[in-house]
N, C-alpha and C positions, 0 to 999 in steps of 0.2 A: 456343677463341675463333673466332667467323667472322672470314671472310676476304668482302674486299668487293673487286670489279673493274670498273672502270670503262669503260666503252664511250664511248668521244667520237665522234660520228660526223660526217664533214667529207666527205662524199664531192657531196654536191648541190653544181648549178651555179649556182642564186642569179639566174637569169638576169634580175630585177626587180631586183636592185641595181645594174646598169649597168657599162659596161664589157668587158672580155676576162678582169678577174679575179673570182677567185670571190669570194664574199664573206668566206669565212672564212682566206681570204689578206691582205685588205686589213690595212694598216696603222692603228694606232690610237695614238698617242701614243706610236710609234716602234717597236711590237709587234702582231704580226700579231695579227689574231683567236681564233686558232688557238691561237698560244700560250700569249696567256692564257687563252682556257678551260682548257687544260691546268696553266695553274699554278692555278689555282684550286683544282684537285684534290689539286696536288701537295704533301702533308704534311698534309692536311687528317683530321684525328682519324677513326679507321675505312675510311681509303681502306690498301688494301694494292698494287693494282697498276693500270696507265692500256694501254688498248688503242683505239690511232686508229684510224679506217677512213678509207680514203681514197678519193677518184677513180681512173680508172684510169688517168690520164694524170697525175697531179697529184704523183707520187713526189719528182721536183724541187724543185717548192712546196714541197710537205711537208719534204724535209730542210733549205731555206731559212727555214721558218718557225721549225722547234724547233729548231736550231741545233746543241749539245752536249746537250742536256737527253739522259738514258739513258733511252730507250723499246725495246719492243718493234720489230720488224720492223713496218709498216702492213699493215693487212688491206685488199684490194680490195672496195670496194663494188659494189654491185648497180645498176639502170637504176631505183630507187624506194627512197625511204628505207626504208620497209619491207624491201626486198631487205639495202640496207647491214648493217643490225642481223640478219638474220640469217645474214647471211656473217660477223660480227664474232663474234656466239655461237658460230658453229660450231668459229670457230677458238678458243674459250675451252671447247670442248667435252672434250679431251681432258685436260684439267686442271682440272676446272669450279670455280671461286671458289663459297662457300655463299651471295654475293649481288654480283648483277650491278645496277650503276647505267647508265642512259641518259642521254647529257646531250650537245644538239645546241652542235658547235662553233661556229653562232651566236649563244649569249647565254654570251658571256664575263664577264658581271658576276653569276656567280651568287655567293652571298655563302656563308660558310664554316660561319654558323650554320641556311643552309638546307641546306644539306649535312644537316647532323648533326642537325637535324629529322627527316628522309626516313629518319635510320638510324634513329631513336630508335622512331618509326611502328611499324617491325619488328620492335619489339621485344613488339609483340603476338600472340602465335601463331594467332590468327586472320586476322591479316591477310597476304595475298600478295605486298601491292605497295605504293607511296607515292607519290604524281606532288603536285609541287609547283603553286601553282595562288594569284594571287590573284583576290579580287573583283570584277566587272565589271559593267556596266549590262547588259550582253547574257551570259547567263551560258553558259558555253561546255560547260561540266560539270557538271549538279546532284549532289547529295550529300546526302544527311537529317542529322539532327540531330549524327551521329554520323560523318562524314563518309565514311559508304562509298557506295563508286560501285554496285557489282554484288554478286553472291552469293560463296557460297564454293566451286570445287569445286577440290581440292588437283594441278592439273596447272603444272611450270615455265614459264617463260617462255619460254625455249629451245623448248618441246613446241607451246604456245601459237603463238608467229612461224613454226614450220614447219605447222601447221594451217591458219594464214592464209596463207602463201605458197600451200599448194596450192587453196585457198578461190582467192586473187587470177588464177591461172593457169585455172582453169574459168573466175574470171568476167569476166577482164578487168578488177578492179579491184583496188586495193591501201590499207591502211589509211594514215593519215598519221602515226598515232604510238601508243606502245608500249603506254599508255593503251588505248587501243583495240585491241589488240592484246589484250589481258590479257581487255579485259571481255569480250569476243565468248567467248573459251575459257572464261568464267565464273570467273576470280580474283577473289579480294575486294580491290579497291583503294581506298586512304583518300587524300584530298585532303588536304596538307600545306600549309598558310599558307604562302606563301613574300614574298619584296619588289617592290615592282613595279620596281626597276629592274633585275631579273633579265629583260629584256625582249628578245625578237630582233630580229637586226639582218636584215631583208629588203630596204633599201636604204639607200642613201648616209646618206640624211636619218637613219636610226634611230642610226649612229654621232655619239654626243655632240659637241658640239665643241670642240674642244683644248684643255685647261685651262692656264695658265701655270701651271709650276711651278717651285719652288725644292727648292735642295739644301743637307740638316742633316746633320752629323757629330754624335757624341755617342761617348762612349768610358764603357768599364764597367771594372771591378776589383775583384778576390775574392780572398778566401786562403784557406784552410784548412789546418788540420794534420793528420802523420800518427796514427794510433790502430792499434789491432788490427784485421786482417783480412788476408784473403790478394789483394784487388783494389781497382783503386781505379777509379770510374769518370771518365773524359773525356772530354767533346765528344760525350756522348749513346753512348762505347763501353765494352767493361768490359775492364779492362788489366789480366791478372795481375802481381801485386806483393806482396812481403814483408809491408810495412805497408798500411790502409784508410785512407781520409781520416775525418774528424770533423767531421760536420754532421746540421741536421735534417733533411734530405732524403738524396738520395743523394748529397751534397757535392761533385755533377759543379761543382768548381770555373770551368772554362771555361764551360759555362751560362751559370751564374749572370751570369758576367760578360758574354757575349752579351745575356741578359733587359737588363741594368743600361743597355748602351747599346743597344737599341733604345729601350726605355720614354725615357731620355733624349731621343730625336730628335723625340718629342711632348711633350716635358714634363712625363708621367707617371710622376714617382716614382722609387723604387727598388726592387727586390724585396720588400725587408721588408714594403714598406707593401700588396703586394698578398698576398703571402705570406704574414704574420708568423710566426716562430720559433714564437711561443708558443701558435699552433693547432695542436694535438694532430692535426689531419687532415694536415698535410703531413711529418708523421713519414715518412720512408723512402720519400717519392713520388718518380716519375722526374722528374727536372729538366727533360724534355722538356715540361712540361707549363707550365711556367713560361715559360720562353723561347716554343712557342706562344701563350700567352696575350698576351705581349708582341707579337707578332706580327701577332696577330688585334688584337685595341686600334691598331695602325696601321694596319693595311687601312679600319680603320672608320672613318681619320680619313680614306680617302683616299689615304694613302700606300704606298710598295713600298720591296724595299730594293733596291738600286743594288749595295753590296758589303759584306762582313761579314768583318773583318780579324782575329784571333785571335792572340794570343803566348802559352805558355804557359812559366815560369819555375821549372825545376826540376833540379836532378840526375838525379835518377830515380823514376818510368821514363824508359826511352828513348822520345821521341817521334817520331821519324823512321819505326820499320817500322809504325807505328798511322795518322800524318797523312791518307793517302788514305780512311780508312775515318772517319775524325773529320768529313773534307770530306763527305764522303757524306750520311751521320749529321746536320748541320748542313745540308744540304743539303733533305733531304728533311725533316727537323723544321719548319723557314721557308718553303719551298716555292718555293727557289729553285735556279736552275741550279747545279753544283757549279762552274761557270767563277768564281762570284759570291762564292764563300769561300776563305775565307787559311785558313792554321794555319802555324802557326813556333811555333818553340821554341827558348831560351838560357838559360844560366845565368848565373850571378852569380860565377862562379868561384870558388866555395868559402867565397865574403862572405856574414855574412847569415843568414837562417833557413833560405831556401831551400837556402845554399851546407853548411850544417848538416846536409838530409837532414830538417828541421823538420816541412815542408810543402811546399803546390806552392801559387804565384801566376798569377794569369790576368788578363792585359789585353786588352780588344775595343773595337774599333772598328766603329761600324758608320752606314753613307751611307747616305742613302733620301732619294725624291723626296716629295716633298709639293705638292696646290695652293697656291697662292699667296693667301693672304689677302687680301683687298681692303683698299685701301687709301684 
């Protein structure tokens, strides 16, 4: 399976957005710019790892923005975004991902199904590259019918930005984006549809203005029982265990019941109705997939989630030496901080089905902002 790693790059000083701070510092409806781009990526289907580049003076900022989120160490950027991006490769050089995405920390509203466009692109073996792009009166990038920009010749991206750096150093000039970078080396890049509110923020004016929002609770609940097997999976982990759970998927009980109260916090449903039992395609699928979809369906109303509460109700397994890796797990599936997730665990005392050894039960709670409907 590739492996895909993500370059954010936050090192420009923005100096057209006004002010001392940079733009991708600013605050946006109580979250830097910064960090949402970064959550945009974070759990997003085909992302495996996130590498920031930063200012050189900006380390401060930078741990003020992302707060607890687990990142890498920040890579120092260059005097020219061109430079940033390939100080950021270099340092993914010694580990190289099979594909590196670029995505400037000032358009935090990229959307999760253009993501996975750009991967999809690549999934053509002729093709090099994929740059997101829509329609404009003044067309900034043509592309023929078939949306390639340039020819083919099979050199990395990584090979491509160090050609142009030493290009920029003879001539005193620097490209402005990766785009350009690629076609000058001759890669085949394809222009991918993307939304136009995936837009940069180059000043004040380009940051939206502050939407009123409101805050939904909505709570989920699941059971299953035990069957044959020697593991049972939870909270997106796989827990050796005597008996399996018994379900059509992976019967990640806790999931399911995550899916159950997000979909709730928009009024969409319950898993069945997006899932149903009785399609034969969700036979033995990861639950992770459920619970993101639940996910993605609130981003697109507009919404985030605030916090995502978990109990699960069992004898056994033990859930106490798993809980940090569940957080995780949960953490990285939503593509929220793991500050942002509960897990707990009790029993019933020996009452019950659960107190039986039957099965395990899962309750979630889960908070998220929403705009506010006009009224």
């Amino acid at each position: 399976m590739q492996t895909c790693t993500v370059l954010i790059v936050a090192g420009g000083r923005g100096a057209r957005f006004g002010g001392s701070l940079p733009k991708q510092y600013a605050l946006f409806e109580g979250e830097s710019v910064l960090r949402r781009s970064v959550m945009a990526f974070r759990g997003a289907p085909g992302i495996d790892h996130l590498q920031v580049v930063i200012g050189a003076d900006d380390e401060a900022r930078y741990r003020t923005a992302v707060g607890d989120l687990d990142l890498p160490p920040p890579v120092r950027g260059g005097a020219s975004r061109q430079h940033s991006v390939l100080n950021g490769l270099e340092a993914l050089a010694g580990s190289p991902p099979d594909l590196v995405a670029v995505h400037d920390a000032a358009r935090p509203f990229v959307r999760p199904a253009d993501i996975a466009a750009c991967l999809a692109a690549l999934a053509d073996p002729e093709v090099d590259g994929a740059v997101l792009g829509v329609p404009l009166a003044d067309t900034l990038k043509r592309a023929d019918d078939g949306g390639v920009i340039s020819g083919t010749v099979p050199r990395p991206l990584l090979e491509a930005h160090r050609a142009a750096a030493t290009l920029a150093a003879s001539e005193g000039t620097a490209l402005t984006d990766d785009a350009a970078v690629a076609e000058r080396a001759g890669l085949r890049v394809v222009m991918v549809r993307g939304h136009e509110d995936n837009r940069k923020i180059t000043t004040a004016d380009d940051l939206p203005p502050t939407t009123a929002m409101e805050t939904r609770t909505a709570f989920g609940f699941d059971v299953h029982g035990f069957g044959p097997g020697d593991s049972v999976t939870l909270g997106g982990i796989v827990i050796a265990h005597a008996r399996g759970l018994v379900g059509h998927s992976d019967a990640d009980v806790a999931l399911h019941a995550l899916t159950d109260a997000v979909l709730g916090t928009i009024g969409a449903g319950d898993i069945g109705m997006h899932f149903p039992p009785s399609d034969p395609q969700w036979r033995g699928v990861s639950s992770d997939r459920f619970l993101r979809h639940a996910v993605d369906l609130l981003q697109a109303a507009g919404g985030r989630i605030v916090h995502l509460d978990l109990t699960l109700i069992c004898e056994a397994p033990r859930i106490g030496p798993h809980r940090q890796a569940m957080v995780d797990a949960i953490a990285r599936i939503t593509g929220v901080e793991p500050g942002r997730v509960s897990v707990k665990a009790t029993t019933t005392e020996g009452l019950g089905f659960t107190g039986r050894r039957e099965g395990i039960a899962a309750q979630a709670v889960a908070t998220i902002e929403m705009p506010r409907a006009p009224t």
